[in-house]
One Martini backbone bead per residue (centre of mass of N, CA, C, O) as a GRO file, in nm:
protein
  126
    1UNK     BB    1  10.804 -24.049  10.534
    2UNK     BB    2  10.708 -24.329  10.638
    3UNK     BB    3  10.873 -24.308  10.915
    4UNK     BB    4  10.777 -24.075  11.042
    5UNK     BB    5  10.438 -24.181  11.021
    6UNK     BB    6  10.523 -24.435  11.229
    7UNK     BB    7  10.598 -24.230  11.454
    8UNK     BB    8  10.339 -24.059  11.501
    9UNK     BB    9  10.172 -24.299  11.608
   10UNK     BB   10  10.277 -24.404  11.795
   11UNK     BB   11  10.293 -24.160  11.975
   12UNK     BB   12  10.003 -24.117  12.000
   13UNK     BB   13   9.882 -24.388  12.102
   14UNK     BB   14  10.022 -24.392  12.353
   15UNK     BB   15   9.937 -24.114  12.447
   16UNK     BB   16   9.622 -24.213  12.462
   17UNK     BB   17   9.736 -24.542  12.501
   18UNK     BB   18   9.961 -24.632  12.761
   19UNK     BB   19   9.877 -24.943  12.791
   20UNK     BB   20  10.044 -25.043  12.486
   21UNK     BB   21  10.332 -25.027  12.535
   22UNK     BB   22  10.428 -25.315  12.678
   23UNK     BB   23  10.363 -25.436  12.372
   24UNK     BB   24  10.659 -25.325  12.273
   25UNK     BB   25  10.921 -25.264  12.170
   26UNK     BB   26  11.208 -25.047  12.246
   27UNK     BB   27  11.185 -24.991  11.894
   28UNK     BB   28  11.026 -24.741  11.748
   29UNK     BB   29  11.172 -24.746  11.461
   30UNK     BB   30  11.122 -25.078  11.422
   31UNK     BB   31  10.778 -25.047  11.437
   32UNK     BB   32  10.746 -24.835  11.200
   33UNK     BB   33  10.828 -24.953  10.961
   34UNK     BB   34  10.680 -25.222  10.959
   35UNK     BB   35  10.389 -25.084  10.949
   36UNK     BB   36  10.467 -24.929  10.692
   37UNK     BB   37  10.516 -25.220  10.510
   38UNK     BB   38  10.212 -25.348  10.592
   39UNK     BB   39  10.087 -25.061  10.474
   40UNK     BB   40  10.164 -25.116  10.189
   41UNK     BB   41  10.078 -25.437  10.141
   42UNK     BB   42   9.787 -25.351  10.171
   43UNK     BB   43   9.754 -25.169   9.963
   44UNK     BB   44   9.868 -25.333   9.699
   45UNK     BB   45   9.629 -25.577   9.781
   46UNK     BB   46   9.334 -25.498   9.770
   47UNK     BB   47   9.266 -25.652   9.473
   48UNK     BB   48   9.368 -25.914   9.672
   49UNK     BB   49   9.305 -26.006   9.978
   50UNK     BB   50   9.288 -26.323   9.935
   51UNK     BB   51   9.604 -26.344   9.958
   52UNK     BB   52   9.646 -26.175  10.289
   53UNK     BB   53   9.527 -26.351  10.482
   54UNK     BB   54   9.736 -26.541  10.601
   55UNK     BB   55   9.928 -26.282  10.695
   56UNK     BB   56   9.725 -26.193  10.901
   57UNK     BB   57   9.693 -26.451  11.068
   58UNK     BB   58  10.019 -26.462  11.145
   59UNK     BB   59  10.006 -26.172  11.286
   60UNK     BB   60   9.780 -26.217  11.472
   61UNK     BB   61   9.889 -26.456  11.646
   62UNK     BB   62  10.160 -26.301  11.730
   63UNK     BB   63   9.975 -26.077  11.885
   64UNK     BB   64   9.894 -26.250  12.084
   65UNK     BB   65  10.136 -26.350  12.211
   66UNK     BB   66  10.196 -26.040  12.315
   67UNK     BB   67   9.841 -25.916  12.428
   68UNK     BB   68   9.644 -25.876  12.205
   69UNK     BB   69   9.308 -25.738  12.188
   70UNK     BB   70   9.053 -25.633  12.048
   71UNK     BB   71   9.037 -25.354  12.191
   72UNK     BB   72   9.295 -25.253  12.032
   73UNK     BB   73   9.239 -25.193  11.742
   74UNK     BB   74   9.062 -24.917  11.730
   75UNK     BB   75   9.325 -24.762  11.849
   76UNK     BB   76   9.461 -24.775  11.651
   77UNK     BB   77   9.343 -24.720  11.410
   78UNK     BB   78   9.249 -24.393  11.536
   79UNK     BB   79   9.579 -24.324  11.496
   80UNK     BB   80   9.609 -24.399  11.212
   81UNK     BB   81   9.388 -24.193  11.087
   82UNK     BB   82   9.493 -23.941  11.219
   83UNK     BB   83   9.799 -23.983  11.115
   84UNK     BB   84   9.717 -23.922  10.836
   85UNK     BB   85   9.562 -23.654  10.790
   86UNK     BB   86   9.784 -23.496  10.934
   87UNK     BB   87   9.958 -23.524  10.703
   88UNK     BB   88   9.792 -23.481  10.433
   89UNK     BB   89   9.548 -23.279  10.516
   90UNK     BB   90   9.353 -23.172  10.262
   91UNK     BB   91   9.416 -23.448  10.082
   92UNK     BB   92   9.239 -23.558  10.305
   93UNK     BB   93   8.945 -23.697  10.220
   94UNK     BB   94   8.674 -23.821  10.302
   95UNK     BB   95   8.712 -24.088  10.064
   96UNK     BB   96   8.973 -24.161  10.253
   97UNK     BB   97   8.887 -24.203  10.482
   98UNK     BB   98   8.690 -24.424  10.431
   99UNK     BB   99   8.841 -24.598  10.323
  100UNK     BB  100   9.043 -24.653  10.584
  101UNK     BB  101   8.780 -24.750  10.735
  102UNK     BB  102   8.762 -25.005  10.556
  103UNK     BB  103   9.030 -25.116  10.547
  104UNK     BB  104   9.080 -25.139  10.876
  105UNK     BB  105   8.836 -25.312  10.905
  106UNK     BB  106   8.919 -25.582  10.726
  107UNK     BB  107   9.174 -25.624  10.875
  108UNK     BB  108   9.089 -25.644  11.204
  109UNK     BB  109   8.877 -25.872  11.153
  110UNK     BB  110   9.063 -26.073  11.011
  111UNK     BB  111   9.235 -26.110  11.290
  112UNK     BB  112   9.061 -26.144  11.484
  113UNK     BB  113   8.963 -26.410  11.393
  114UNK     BB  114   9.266 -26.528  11.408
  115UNK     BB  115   9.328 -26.524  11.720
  116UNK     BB  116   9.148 -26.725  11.795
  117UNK     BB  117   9.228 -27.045  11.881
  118UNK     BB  118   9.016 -27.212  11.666
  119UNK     BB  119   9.133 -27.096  11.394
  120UNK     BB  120   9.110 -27.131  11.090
  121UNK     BB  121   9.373 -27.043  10.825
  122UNK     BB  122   9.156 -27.070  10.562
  123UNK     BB  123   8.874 -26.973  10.740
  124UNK     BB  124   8.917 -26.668  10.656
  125UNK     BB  125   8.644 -26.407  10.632
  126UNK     BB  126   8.500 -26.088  10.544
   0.00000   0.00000   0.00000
């Protein structure tokens, strides 16, 4: 189901913000999948955030070389967050959805950080 929910995100996504479709590549079944694969690491990895930041940081840069600017990711985030609750239905609870605003509320930072030109790569904390 994972790759599903990659593929109605991005869906969304670009509904919403038409403008951001000329920054991926055109196959987003392999843009859903990547997705889904880096929000897997990032769930399993929760207990060690201070672990993923490298990962993030180099992930971070590789977006900004694409022209991802800090106001892209709130909209990332809010299809992303629209599009788990709209799978998981009634068991997106309050709760959950709060995690996921706090999960990538820390990961956008994160990134945004290490995005800037000057961002030394092990000095990124959240």
């Amino acid at each position: 189901m994972a790759h599903e929910v990659g593929v109605q995100f991005y869906q969304l996504l670009f509904r919403r913000n038409p403008e951001l479709r000329p920054l991926f590549g055109g196959d987003i079944d392999a843009q859903a999948r990547k997705i889904m694969q880096m929000l897997e690491l990032m769930v399993n990895s929760l207990s060690r955030f201070d672990d993923i930041v490298p990962a993030l940081c180099e992930f971070a840069r590789r977006h900004r070389e694409y022209g991802v600017v800090d106001a892209h990711y709130p909209m990332v985030g809010e299809a992303l967050i629209w599009t788990l609750a709209r799978v998981q239905g009634p068991r997106f609870t309050y709760e959950l959805e709060h995690a996921w605003h706090t999960v990538y509320q820390a990961i956008a930072e994160t990134m945004m950080a290490a995005a800037r030109p000057a961002a030394p790569a092990n000095d990124i904390r959240v």
